[in-house]
Every structure is written in C-alpha cells, then in structure tokens.
N, C-alpha and C positions, 0 to 999 in steps of 0.2 A: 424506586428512583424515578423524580420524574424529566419530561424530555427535558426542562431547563436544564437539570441537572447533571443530566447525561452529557446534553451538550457542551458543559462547562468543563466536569469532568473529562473526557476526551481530549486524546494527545494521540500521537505517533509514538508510539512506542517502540523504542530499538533497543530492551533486553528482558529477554523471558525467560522464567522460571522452567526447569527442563522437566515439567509436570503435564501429564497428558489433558487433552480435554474428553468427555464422554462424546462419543460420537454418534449418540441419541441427543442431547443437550446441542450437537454440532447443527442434525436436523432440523431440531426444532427453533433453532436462532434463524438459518437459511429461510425456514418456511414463513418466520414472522415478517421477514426483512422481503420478502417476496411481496408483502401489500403494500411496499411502495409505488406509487402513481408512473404511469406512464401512457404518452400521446397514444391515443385510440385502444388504449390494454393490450399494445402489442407485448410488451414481458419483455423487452429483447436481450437477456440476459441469459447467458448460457456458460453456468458454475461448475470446474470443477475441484472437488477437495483432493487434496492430499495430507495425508498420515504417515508414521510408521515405516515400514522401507521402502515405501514409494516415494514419500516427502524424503528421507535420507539420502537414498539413493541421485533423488535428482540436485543434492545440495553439492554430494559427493563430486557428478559430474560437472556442475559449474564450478567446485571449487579447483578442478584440476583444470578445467579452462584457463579459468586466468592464471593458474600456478605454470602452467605452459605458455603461457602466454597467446593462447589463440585470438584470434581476432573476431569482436564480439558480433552479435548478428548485427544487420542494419536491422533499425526499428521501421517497422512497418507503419507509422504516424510521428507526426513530432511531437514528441510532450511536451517541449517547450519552442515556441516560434524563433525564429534566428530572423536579424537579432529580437532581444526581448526589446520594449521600452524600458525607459531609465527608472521610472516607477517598481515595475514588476521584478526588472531584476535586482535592483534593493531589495526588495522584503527577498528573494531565494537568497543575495549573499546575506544576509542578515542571522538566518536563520541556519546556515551554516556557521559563521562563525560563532554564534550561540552554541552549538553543537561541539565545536571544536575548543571554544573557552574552555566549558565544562568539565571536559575531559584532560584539560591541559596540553592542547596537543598545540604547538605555535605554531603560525602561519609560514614560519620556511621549512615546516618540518613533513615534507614530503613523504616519506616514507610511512608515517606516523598517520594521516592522511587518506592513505592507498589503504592502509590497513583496517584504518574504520569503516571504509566505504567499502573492501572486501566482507566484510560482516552482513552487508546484504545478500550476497547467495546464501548465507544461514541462514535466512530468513532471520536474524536475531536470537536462534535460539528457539522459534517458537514453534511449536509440535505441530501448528495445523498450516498448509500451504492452502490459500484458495486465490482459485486464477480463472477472472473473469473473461469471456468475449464476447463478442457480437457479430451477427452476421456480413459479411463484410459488404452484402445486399443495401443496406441500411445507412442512415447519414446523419446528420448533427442533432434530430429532435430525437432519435435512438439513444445519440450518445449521452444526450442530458439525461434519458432516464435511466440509463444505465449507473448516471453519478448517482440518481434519488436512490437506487436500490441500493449500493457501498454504503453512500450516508446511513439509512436505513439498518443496513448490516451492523454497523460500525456501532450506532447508538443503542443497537438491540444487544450486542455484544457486553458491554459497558451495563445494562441490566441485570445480565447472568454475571455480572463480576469477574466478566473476559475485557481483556485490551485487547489492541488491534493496532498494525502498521500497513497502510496503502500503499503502496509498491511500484512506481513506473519502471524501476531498474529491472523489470523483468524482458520490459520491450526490448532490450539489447543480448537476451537472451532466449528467444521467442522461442527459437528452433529448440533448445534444452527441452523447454516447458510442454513442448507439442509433441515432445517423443515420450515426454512421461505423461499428460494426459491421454491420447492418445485422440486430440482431439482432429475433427475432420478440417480439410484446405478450406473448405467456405467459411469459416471463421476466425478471428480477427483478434489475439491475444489482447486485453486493454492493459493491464495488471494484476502484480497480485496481490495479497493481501495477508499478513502474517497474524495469525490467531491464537491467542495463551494468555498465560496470567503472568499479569508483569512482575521483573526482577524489582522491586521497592529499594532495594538499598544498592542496585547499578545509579550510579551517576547521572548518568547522559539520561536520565528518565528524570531528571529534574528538570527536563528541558521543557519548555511549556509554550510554546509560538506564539507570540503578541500577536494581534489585532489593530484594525485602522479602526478609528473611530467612529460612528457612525456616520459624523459631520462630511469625512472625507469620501462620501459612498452615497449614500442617501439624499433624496432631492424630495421633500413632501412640495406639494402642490393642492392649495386648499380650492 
C-alpha cells in the first residue's frame, strides 16, 4: 500500500471484528511508527498497549462507571478550546450528525445517543487498547510530535490491513487508564487509540469525514 493510499484509505473506525491481533505484528507496527520525526529526537512518546484481560478488564471498569453513574475524571488538557470558533465547531457537529444519520439515530433521540457514545469505553470492540503520554515536563513542539508519531501509527496500521480509532474520550477517564497501565504521575495520558480489523458490514464504518478543500487552507506564495 502506498502512503497515498493509506492515507486515503484511513478513517475512524468505530466497529471491530472481535479477532485478536498477533502481538509480534503489535511490535512491529509500534517500532515502525517510532521513526516518525520529532524536534531535536526527543521520542517524547511513552506507549502503553493493552490486551486480553487487561484491555477487558479496564473496559469492564469504565463500563460500570457510567452504569453508576460516577462522575467522570476532569481531563487534564482541553481537547477541544471553549468556546470552539464557529468554523471548527461545524466540521465536529457535522461529523457527528454523519455519525448519527447512519445509524438512524434522530436528533431528539437522546437515549439512543448516550448509547453510541457509551460504545467508546469498549473501545469499539477492538482487541488492542494503546494509550499514549507524554511527560508532562514537555510542551507544545512535544505535543506536535507526538501527533507525527499517532499519524505514523495509524498509517502503518492501515499497511498490516489493521484500522485504527484515536480516542480523546479517554481524557475523561484518565484515572481508569492509569490504574490499568500502571503508568507513573510524571506523565500525561494524551489518548487512546483502538487497534483491529474492522467490522465491514457495521454501518457506522461507512462513515468517511469530508475534508476542506485545499483552497480553504492553503496559501502558495510564488
């Protein structure tokens, strides 16, 4: 596959085939997606995977969060700025209600709603959990390379004839994710990231996120 084609190919995937992945094939996507660039080769990427009854277990425990109704962590960064401009949050509602056409879920159907978006602590369905951080030492040229390396992940995944769903919903759920990694306080949950082979005939996987044109983004200067 080449990267055009990765990159065209590539979506959010929100349903996976309940099919494990090899966790040698897990490695060796990790280790490719490691030579993505970053300011002075700091690496500032610090992955951990989950499987098996580690990944269950910690699905298990969010899913009975919100079944109790506990009250979710505060997220330690904002994924999204308050408020957004009127640009940015068009394309997020947009791409929601893409989401929800598909599925047939109508816009006063609240219950219907809460229940798709609960589908995120399953990760989807997908067998591999990976939840990235960063030092929390570290600051915005960190965090770009930390997107290059996801990117990287994502399109290397898409090679192996794996999909892939990037994850902020885990930031509301940080403390879950840090009692199942068992990862240390100097680091900085970003998200996570759901890993498998997609469900082809789930629905909501026909969903495909439009794009701005280049005209609306791009400035050449001769």
């Amino acid at each position: 596959m080449t990267v055009e084609n990765a990159l065209r190919h590539r979506k959010s995937c929100r349903a996976f085939l309940d099919r494990p992945v090899d966790g040698k094939l897990l490695r060796t996507i990790i280790e490719q997606a490691s030579r993505a660039p970053s300011n002075g080769n700091l690496q500032p990427w610090e992955i951990f995977v989950l499987t098996g009854s580690a990944l269950a277990s910690l699905k298990v425990a969010t899913c009975d969060a919100i079944a109790q109704n506990q009250p979710m962590s505060t997220p330690e960064y904002a994924v999204y700025p308050k408020p957004l401009k009127p640009l940015f949050d068009a394309r997020r509602f947009a791409i929601g209600e893409d989401i929800y056409k598909v599925l047939g879920i109508a816009r006063d159907d609240k219950a219907g709603r809460r229940a798709q978006f609960a589908k995120n602590a399953l990760m989807f369905n997908a067998p591999v959990g990976l939840f990235a951080y960063i030092d929390r030492s570290l600051s915005y040229g960190q965090w770009m390379d930390l997107g290059m390396f996801l990117q990287s992940l994502m399109l290397v995944c898409e090679d192996h004839n794996l999909t892939s769903c990037a994850q902020g919903y885990w930031t509301f759920f940080h403390d879950n994710v840090r009692a199942a990694t068992g990862a240390p306080d100097d680091l900085m949950l970003a998200c996570g990231v759901a890993i498998g082979f997609e469900d082809t005939e789930a629905r909501i996987n026909r969903v495909h996120s439009t794009r701005a044109t280049i005209d609306d983004f791009a400035t050449f200067i001769d």
